[in-house]
C-alpha positions as CSV (number, residue, x, y, z in Angstrom):
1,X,1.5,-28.0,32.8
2,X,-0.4,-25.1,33.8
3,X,-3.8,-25.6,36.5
4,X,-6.3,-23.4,37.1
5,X,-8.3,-24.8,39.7
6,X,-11.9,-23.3,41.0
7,X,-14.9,-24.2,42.8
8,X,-18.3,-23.8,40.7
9,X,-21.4,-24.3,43.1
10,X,-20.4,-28.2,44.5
11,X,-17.8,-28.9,41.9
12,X,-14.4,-28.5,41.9
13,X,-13.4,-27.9,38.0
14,X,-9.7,-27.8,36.8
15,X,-8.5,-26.0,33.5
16,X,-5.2,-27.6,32.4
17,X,-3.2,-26.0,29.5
18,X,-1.5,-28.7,27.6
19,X,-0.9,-26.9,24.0
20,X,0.9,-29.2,21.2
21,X,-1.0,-32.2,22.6
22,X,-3.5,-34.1,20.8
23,X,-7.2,-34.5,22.9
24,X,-6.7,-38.5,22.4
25,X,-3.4,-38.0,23.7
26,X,-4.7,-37.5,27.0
27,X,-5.4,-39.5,30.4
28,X,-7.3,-37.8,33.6
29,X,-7.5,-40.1,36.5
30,X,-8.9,-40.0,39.5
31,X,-8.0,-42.4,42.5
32,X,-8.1,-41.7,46.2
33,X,-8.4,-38.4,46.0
34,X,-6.0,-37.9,43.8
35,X,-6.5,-36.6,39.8
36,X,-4.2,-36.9,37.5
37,X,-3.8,-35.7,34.2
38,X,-1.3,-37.5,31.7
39,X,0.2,-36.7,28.2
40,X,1.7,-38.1,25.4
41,X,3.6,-35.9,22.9
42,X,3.9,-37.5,19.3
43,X,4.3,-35.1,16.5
44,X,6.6,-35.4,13.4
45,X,7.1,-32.6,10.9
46,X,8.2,-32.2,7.4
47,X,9.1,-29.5,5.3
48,X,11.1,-28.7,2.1
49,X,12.1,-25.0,1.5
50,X,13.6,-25.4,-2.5
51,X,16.9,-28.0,-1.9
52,X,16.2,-27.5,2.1
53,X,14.8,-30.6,3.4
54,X,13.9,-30.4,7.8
55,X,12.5,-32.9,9.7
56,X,11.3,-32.2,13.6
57,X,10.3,-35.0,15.6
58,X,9.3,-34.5,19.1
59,X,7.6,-36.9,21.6
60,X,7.6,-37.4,25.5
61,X,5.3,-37.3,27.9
62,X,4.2,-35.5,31.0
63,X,1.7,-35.9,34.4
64,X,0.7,-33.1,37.4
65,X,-1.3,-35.2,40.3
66,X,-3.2,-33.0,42.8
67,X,-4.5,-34.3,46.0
68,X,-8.4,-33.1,46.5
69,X,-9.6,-32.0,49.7
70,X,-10.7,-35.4,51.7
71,X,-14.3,-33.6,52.2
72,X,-14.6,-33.8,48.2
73,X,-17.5,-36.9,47.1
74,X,-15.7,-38.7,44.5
75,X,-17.2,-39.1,40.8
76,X,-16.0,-40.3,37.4
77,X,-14.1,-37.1,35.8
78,X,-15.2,-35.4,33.1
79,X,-12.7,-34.3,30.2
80,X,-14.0,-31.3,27.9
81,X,-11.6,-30.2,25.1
82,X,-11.5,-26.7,23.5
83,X,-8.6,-24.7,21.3
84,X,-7.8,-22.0,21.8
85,X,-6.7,-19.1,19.1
């Protein structure tokens, strides 16, 4: 899973790339000083192409942890969800 992680004024803000994934699928923690973002992968497909009949079924899940800086004033962490084209 892909981080981008940047300071904006007194924040710290972290852009993880997590395509595929539903935005209920996923968990962000944070717990001495460490955030964690989690992700569940659930997705089952279905398609018939004339007498063709294929079925995908995927599922798993994933983490990434990343230790903040111990000068870093801990809050509740706030998850905004956006898709991308």
């Amino acid at each position: 899973m892909p981080l981008d992680v940047m300071e904006e004024g007194d924040n710290i803000v972290v852009h993880a790339s997590i395509p595929g994934v539903r935005p209920n699928d996923i968990n962000v923690t944070l717990e001495n000083n460490m955030l964690t973002i989690r992700a569940d992968t659930k997705e089952e497909r279905e398609r018939k192409d004339g007498d063709y009949l294929m079925r995908e079924r995927r599922f798993g899940s994933f983490y990434r942890s990343l230790r903040l800086p111990d000068t870093v004033t801990l809050t509740r962490p706030r998850r905004r969800t956006s898709t991308a084209c």
